[in-house]
N, C-alpha and C positions, 0 to 999 in steps of 0.2 A: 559575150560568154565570159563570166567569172574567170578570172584569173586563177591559177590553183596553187595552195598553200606551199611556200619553200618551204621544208624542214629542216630544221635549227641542226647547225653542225655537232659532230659529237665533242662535247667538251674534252680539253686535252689533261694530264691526271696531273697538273701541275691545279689547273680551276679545281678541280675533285678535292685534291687536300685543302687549298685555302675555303669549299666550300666546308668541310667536315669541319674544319678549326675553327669558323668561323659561329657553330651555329651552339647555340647555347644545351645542345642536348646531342646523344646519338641520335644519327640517320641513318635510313636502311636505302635499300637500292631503289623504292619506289620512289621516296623523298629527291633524290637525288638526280632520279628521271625528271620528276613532274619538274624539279629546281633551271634543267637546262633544254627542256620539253624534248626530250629523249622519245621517240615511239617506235614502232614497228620492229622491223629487222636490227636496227641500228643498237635495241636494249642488249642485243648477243653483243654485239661489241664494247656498251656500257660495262655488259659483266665481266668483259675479259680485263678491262680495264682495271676493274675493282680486286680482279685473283690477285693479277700484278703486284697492286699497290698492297694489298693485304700478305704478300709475300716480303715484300721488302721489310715488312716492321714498323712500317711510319704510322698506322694505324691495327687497331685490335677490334675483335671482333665481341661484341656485346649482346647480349638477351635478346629473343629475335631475329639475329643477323644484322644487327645492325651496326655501325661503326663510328669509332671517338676515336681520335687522336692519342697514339699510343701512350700508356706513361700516366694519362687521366684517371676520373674518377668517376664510378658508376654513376647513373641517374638517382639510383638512392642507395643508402651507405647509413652505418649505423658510424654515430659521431661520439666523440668526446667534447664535450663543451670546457676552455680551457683557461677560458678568462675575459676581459675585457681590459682592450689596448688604451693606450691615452687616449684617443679621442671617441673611445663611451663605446664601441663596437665590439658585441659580443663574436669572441674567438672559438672552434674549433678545429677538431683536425680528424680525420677516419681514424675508427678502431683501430683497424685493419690494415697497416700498410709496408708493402713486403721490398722496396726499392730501398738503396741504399743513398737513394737522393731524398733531401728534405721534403716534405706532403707539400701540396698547394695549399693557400692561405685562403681559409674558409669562414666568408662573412655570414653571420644568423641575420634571417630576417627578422623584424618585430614579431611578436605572436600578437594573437587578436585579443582585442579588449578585455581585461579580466581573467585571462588567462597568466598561472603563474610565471614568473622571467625564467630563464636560464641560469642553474648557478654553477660555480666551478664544478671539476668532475662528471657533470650528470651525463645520463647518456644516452643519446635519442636514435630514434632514424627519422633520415633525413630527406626529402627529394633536392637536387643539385641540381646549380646550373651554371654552368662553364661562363666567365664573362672576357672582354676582350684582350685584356691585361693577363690572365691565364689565372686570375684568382675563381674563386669559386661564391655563391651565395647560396644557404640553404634554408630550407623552411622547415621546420617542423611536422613531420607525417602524427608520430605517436612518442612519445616518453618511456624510454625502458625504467629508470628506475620508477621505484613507488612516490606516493605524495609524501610531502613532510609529516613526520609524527607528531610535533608540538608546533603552534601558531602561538604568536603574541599578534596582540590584534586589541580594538575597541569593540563592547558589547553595543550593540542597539537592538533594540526590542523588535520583535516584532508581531503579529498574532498567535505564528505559531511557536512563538518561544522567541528565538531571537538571533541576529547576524555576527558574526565578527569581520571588522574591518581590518585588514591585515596594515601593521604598521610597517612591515616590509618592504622596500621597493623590486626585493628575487623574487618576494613567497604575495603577489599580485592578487590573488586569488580570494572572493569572502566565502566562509566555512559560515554553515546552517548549523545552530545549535536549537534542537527541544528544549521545550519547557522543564523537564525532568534532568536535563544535562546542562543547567545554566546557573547554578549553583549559588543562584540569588542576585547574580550580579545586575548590578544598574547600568541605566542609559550613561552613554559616555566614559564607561569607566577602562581601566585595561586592567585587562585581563590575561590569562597563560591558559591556553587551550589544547587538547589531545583530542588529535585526529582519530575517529573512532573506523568511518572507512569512506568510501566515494558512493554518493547515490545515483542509480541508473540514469540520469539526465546530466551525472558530471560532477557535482556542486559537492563540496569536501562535509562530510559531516564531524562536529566535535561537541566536545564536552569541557566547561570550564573548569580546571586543577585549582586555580591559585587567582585571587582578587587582589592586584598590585594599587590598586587607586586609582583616584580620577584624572581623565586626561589636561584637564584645565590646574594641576598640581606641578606647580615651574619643575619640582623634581622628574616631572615625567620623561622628558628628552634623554637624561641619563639612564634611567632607567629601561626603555626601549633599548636604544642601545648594550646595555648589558645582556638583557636577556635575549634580545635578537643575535648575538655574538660569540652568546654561552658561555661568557666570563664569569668565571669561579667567584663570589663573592663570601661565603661562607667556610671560615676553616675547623680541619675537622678540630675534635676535643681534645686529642692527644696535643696538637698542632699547638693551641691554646692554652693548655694547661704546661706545655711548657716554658713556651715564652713567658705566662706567669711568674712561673718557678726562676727565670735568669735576676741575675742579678750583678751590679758595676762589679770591675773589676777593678784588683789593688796592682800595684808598681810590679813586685817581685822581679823575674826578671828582663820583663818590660823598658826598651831605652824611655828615661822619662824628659818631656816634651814640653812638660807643662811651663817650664819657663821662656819656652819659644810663641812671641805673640801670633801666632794664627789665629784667622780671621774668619768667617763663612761669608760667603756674597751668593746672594740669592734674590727672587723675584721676592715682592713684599708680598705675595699669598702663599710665600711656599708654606709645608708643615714641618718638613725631617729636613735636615741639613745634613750631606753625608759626606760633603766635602769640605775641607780646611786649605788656604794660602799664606804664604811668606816667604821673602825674598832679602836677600841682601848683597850689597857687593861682593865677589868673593875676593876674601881676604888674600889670597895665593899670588902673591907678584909673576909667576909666570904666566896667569892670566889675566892681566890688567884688562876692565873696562869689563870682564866674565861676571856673570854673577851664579850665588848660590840659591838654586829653590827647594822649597820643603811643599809638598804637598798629601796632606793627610787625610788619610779615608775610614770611614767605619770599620772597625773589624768585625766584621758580619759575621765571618768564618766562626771567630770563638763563640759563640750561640749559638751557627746554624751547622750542627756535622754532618756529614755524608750520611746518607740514607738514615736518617731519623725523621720523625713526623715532622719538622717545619722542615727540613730539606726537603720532601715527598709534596708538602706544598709548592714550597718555591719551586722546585720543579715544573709541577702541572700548571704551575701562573705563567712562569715564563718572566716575567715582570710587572709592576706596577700601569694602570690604567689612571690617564689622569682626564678628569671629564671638568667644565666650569663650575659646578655646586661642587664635587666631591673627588675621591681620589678610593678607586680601587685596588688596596696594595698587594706587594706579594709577600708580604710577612706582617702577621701581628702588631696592633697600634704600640703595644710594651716595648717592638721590638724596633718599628720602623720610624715612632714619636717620642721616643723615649729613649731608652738605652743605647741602639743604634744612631742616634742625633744628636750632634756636637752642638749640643746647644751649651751660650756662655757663661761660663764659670762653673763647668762641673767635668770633675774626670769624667775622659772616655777613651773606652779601646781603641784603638787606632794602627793601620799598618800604613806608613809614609815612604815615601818617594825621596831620598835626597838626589836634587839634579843638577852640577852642576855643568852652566852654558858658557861659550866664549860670548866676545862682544859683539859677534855677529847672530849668536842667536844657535849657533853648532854645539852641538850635544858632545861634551869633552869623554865624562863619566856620569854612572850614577850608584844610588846601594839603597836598597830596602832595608827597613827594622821595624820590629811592632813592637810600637810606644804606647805610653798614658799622656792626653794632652788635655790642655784646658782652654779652648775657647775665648777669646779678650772680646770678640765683638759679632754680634750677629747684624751682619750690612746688610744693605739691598744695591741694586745694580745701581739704581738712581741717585742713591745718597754719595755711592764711591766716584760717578760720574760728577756728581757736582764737588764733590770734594774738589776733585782733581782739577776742574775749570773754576777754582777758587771759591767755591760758596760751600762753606765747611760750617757744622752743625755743632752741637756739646759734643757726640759723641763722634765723629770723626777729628775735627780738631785736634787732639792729641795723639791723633794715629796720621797724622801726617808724614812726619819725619822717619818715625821708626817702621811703616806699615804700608802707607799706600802709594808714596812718592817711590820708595824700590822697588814695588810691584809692577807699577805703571813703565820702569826704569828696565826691569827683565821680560816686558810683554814687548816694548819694542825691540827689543832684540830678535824674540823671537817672532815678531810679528815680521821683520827683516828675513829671517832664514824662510820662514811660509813664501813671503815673495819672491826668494830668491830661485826655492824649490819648485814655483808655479803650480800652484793648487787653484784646483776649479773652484771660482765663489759668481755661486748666481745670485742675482737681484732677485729674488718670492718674496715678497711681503705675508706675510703670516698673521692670519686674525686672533683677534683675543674678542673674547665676549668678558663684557664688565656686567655684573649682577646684582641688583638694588639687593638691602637688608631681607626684602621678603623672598627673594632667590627668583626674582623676574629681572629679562634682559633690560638695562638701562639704556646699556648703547655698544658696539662693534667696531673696533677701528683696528685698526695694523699695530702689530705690537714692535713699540722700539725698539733698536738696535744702537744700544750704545757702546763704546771701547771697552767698560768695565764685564760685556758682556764678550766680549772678543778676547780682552785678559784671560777671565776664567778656562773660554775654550781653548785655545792658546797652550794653556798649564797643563789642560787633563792632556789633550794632545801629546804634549813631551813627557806624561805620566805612565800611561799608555803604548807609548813607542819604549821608553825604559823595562815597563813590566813585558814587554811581547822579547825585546833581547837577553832581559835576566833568563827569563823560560830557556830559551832558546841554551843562552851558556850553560845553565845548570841542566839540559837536557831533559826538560819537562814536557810534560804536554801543556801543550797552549791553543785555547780557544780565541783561535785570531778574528777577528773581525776584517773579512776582506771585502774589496769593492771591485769588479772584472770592468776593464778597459771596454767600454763598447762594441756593440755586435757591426761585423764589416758593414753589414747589406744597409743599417741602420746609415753610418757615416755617410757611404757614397749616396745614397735620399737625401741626409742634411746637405751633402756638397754640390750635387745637385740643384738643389733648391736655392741655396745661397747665390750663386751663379746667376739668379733668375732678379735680385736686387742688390745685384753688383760688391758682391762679399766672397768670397774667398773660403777654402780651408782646403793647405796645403796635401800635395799627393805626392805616393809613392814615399811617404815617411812613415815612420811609427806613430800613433797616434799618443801625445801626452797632453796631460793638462791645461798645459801652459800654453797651445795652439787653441783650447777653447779658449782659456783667457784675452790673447792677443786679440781672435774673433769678436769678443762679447767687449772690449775696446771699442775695438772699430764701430762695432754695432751700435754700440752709447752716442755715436757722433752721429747718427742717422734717423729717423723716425721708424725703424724697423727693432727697434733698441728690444722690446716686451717680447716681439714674435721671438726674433732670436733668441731669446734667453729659453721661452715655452722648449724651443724646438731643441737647442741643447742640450736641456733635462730630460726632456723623451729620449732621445740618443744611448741616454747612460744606463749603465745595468745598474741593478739592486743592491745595495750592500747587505751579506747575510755572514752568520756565525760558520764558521770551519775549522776544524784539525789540519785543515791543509792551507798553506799560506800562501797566496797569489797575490799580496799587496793590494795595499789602499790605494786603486788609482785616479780617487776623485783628491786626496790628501796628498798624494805623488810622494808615498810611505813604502817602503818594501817590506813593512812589518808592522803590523799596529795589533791590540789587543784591549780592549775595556779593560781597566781596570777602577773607573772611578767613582762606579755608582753603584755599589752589591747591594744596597737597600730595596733599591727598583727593579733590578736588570740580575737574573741567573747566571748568565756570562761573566761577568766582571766575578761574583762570588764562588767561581771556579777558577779562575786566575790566580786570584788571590790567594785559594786552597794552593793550586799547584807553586805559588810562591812561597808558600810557608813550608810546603816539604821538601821545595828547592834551594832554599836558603837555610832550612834547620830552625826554622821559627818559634817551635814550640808544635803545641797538638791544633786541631784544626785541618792538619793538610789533606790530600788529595785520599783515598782509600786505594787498597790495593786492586789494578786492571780498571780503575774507573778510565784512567785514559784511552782503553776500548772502544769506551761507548760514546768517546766526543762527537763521533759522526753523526749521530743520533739524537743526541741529544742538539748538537748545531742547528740539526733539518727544527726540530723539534720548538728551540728558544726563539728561531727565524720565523716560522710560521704562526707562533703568539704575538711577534713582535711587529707582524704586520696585522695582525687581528688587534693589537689594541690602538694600531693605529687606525684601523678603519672605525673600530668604534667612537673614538675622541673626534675621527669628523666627521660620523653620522652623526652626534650628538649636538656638535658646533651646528650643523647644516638645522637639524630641528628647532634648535635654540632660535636661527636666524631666520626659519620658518616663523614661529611664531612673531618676532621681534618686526617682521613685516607684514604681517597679517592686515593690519590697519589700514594697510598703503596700498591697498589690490586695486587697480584701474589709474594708479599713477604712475606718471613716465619716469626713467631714468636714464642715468648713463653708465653704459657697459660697452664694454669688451669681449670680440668675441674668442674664447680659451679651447675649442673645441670644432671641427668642422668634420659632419660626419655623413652616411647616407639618411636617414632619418632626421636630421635637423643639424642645430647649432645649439654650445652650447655657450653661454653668457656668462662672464664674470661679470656682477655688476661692482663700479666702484668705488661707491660710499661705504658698501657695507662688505663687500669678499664674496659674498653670497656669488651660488655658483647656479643657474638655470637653465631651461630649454625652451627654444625655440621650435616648436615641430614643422615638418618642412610642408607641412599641411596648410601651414599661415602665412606663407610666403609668394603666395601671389598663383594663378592661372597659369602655371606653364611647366612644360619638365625640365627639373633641375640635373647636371651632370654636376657629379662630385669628382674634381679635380685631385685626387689623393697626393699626387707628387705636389704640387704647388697649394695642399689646404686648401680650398675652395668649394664654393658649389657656383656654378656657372648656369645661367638663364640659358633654356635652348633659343628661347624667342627675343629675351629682351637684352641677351649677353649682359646684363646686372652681375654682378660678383659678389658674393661675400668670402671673407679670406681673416685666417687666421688672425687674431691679433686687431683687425679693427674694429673702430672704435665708432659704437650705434645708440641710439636712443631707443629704449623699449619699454614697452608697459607691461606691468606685472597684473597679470591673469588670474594667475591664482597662486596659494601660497600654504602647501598643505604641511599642515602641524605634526600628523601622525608619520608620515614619510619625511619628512625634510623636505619634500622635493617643490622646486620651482616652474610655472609655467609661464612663460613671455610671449610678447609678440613684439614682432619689428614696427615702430610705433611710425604712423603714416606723415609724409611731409607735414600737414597741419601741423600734428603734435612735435616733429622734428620745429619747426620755427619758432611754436610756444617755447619749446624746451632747449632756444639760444645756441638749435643744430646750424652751424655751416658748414658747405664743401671744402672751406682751408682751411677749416679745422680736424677735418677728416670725421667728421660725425655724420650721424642722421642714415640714409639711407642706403643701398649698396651703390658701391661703384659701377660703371657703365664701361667695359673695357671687352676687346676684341676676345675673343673665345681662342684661347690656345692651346687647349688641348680637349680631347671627348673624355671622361670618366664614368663610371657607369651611371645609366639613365634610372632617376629617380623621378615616379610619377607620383602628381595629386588624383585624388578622385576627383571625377567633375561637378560632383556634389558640397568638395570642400571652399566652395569659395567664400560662400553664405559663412560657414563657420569660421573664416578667415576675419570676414570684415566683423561679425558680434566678437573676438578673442583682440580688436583693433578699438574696439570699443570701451569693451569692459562692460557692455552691459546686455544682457540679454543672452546670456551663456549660463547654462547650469552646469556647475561644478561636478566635475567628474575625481572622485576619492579617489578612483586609482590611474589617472594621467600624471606620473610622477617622471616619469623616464628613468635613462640610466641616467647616471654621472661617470664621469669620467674620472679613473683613477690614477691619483696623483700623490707623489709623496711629501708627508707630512714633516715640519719643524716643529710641531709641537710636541714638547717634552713634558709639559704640565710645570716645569718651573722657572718657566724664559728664557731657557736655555736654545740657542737658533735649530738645528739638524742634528738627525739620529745619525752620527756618524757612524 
């Protein structure tokens, strides 16, 4: 006789909650039965169980009856899409959310092929799903707002008229243009497209506006970039016609300058020079070993007044855009190559800096004046660097003694107080693209870092902290440039992690600069030296424009303000207004209640100033697209800068170039992405890959219109051709114990095939829109060799 069925005890409501919390959705009372085979009579006591629990608070009651974990977020939720974090993962967060406790951190999933990315602001609904960590991951259901109205994108022909390839890596999407709305355009050419509406199967319909040229025109890369960006490049007439109309100005009653040798030092491609240096001991016996500095700046103010049409330009620029071929500025060539440019031997308006320092580099006093000065020499960084290690030229030779010997003479001093104060300085290498005569890439290397480029900054620095405490004395408004001390939750993840390869950062202190510094020391002497530095910089918050002053706390500044570059930069040309009505300067200064509007205008010059930063390295990125085009199916070496759920992404480092890995190509098994320790974790083969190390890969593909790079992890074979060994930390992932679960990242079982042809190089059809994201990072390029947007 059969034996007859025990029934399963009732689960107790402690199993109940770790079931609810554990399950990536709500559950209702059937789930919950069938989960701990609940049947018969015993369901009445299931339910009592559940009043209970639903009484207490520890869960809520959801659509259906069914239950999540109180404090959560629906199954589907209309989102905010908010950004994308350093390592390439699109951010949201719910519309909607009525807790005075921060949202759960909500990852997007990819969308499917061809479909447009995610860009800041937009704003969807979502379906959710709870993962074990308490973050969230969401798909996209449907897009609340509308499609884009204008595409830049490549024409190709087709029967029925013809396609646009979006050069975007947000706006993913190709738009169908008619015969009748293609405005002539050719194969291959870029074009500027207006979205006319979406046709019943999906697919964007448009019409071409404007024939920019062909894609195979080195100009092109900037150009994308501009117009994908929506950088102002045309000023209006007024704007125009009056920077025509300026003209030099005479002494009157101007301090005149002109017999103080200042110097310009600049990158040898710059165009405007808008800064002046000079130095001398200062004469004052009670500060023996102090020296005197003069640092002199455009007077921008006297040509550009408050709300007149080149101020209503400069405004809307925000500042100047510097790309490899060209320079988009924020004021007229009259005003930003010519008049506004100290260039040598010819008066120029000028408002300068007297500063003088102890022998330590301490800021004693300082006093502003707007003088006429003249120029003795326009350097470059390289010439003043060789000057100064003895290989002196016609034209530096006689500015030894009077010019660059007490320059070099007042940079150490304050190169002394910088270290003494403990300012964050990371190790970034920064690419420079070099441009043969016909405006094609020649070659990509890291651009130098010499003392002569550390002088200058050095100067404006003490220029800068001078004009932010004039303001301050004379009761100005001042557009500070602040930097906010790191986010807590940020810190304790780096200290965390640190811990895990035997690194330190101290607790229960205040967090200051000089605690990263000591860290990224210690780090130097270890082979973790690249990671730590990545992971520092992620740490740090944004530097942005304010009326309200919270200190520099990457500079370990209690007060800092631009003042050194009005040619390029809005900010700085507001300073200098509010210096000239705080000091009694003359006309130029500030207008009456503009200090009102600094907050606005802060949000305003901040938000360009990351737009022209993202433009300058989408353009770099396409430049360096193309500059590897030729090498698609050979191996290199890179580093990985990026560890994300969807792949890896690669520094490679010959060239800076930045690419991706899709987690597609990495082999037959599900990958966990270790978030706290960077990683993605083999479930089956426990392989690692981690932050910062260091792989051979082949490049895949290398697409010109996006910038964007595709890699693969290049297979032992090619690891030994390509001089990979284990102690050198190359070639393939590590094989290391599985220490923690991250959330489970699957391959299709159909991607293997397409792992090993992407391993190959050969036998893969290129796919125009497998770009991925990049990962956003902030940029030193100034456009004039100048290292960080402080």
């Amino acid at each position: 006789m059969p034996r007859s069925k025990k029934p399963a005890p009732i689960p107790t409501k402690q199993q109940i909650l770790e079931f609810i919390s554990q399950s990536p959705t709500a559950v209702g009372k059937r789930e919950i039965a069938r989960a701990f085979q609940v049947t018969g009579e015993d369901r009445v006591a299931l339910k009592e169980i559940l009043r209970e629990i639903r009484a207490e608070g520890t869960v809520e009651k959801r659509e259906r009856r069914r239950l999540a974990p109180a404090g959560g977020l629906p199954e589907y939720a209309v989102l905010v899409i908010t950004g994308i974090d350093a390592d390439g993962e699109v951010l949201a967060r719910p519309q909607v959310w009525k807790s005075e406790s921060p949202p759960p951190v909500i990852f997007m999933a990819p969308d499917r092929h061809g479909t447009p990315a995610l860009d800041e602001g937009e704003r969807v609904l979502a379906r959710l799903t709870r993962q074990p960590d308490e973050t969230y991951s969401g798909r996209v259901v449907r897009r609340i707002a509308g499609p884009p109205r204008r595409v830049l994108g490549i024409f190709e022909p087709t029967p029925e008229g013809g396609k646009l390839l979006s050069t975007d890596r947000r706006q993913r999407a190709d738009c169908r243009i008619d015969q009748r709305n293609s405005g002539g355009a050719e194969a291959g050419e870029l074009v500027l497209a207006e979205v006319l509406h979406t046709h019943r199967y999906g697919a964007l319909q448009a019409k071409v506006v404007e024939r920019l040229g062909h894609m195979d025109d080195p100009k092109a890369a900037s150009l994308i970039a501009i117009y994908s960006h929506d950088i102002p490049t045309e000023f209006s007439a007024a704007a125009l016609a009056q920077a025509e109309a300026a003209r030099p100005v005479s002494l009157g009653e101007r301090t005149d300058l002109r017999q103080v040798p200042l110097v310009t030092i600049d990158g040898a491609d710059a165009r405007d020079f808008d800064d002046a240096v000079w130095a001398e001991p200062d004469p004052d016996p009670a500060n023996a070993g102090g020296w005197h500095l003069i640092m002199a700046i455009a007077d921008v103010a006297h040509y550009v007044r408050g709300d007149d049409a080149l101020d209503e330009e400069a405004r809307r620029r925000g500042n100047s855009v510097y790309f490899p071929d060209r320079v988009v500025p924020m004021l007229p060539e009259n005003l930003s190559n010519n008049l506004c440019s100290l260039r040598p031997g010819e008066d120029r308006a000028c408002v300068a800096a007297h500063i003088w320092i102890d022998r330590r580099g301490a800021m004693r006093r300082h006093r502003f004046v707007r003088g006429l000065m003249r120029s003795s020499a326009r350097l470059t960084y390289e010439q003043v660097q060789a000057a100064r290690d003895g290989r002196v030229d016609q034209q530096t030779a006689p500015l030894m003694e009077s010019v660059i010997t007490p320059l070099y003479g007042a940079y150490e001093a304050l190169a002394e107080a910088r270290k003494r104060r403990g300012t964050l300085d990371l190790d970034l290498p920064e690419r420079q693209v070099i441009l043969s005569k016909d405006g094609r890439v020649e070659r990509i290397e890291a651009r130098t870092r010499f003392d002569s480029h550390r002088l200058i900054e050095e100067f404006m620095i003490a220029a800068n902290v001078a004009a932010a405490e004039t303001l301050e004395q004379y009761r100005q408004p001042a557009m500070y440039r602040v930097h906010d001390a790191p986010d807590a939750a940020k810190i304790a993840a780096l200290r965390e992690f640190l811990e895990t390869i035997g690194l330190s950062l101290a607790k229960g202190q205040v967090i200051r600069p000089k605690m990263f510094t000591r860290l990224l020391e210690q780090a130097a002497r270890t082979p973790h030296a690249e990671m730590v530095n990545q992971l520092v910089l992620r740490s740090q918050a944004q530097a942005v424009y304010s009326p309200v002053n919270i200190g520099h706390f990457g500079l370990a500044l209690s007060r800092y303000a631009h003042f050194t570059s009005p040619i390029r930069r809005y900010a700085d040309l507001l300073v200098h207004r509010a210096l000239i009505t705080g000091r009694r300067l003359g006309e130029g200064g500030l207008g009456p209640n503009l200090g009102d509007q600094f907050e606005e205008i802060g949000a305003h010059i901040s938000a360009t100033e990351r737009r022209a930063a993202s433009a300058e390295r989408d353009a770099v990125d396409r430049y360096t697209a193309a500059y590897l085009s030729s090498r698609v199916g050979e191996v290199m070496a890179g580093r990985i800068s990026g560890v994300t759920r969807f792949g890896l992404f690669i520094t490679l480092l010959d060239s800076g170039a930045d690419g991706l890995v899709p987690i597609s190509t990495l082999g037959g098994e599900y990958w966990d992405h270790d978030e706290s320790q960077h990683a993605l974790v083999g479930r089956q083969s426990g392989e690692t890959y981690r932050l910062s190390q260091r792989l051979m890969v082949r490049l895949v593909e290398a697409e010109i219109a996006t910038g964007g790079l595709i890699l693969a992890v290049a297979d032992e074979e090619a690891d030994r051709a390509g001089g990979a060994s284990p102690s050198t930390g190359w070639g393939r992932a590590a094989t290391e114990p599985k220490s923690r679960v991250g959330r489970p990242l699957r391959r299709s079982p159909s991607s293997k095939g397409k792992a090993e042809k992407s391993r190959t190089g050969s036998g893969q059809k290129k796919s125009k829109r497998q770009t991925g994201i990049r990962p956003s990072r902030p940029t030193g390029k100034s456009g004039r060799g100048r290292s960080k947007r402080r």
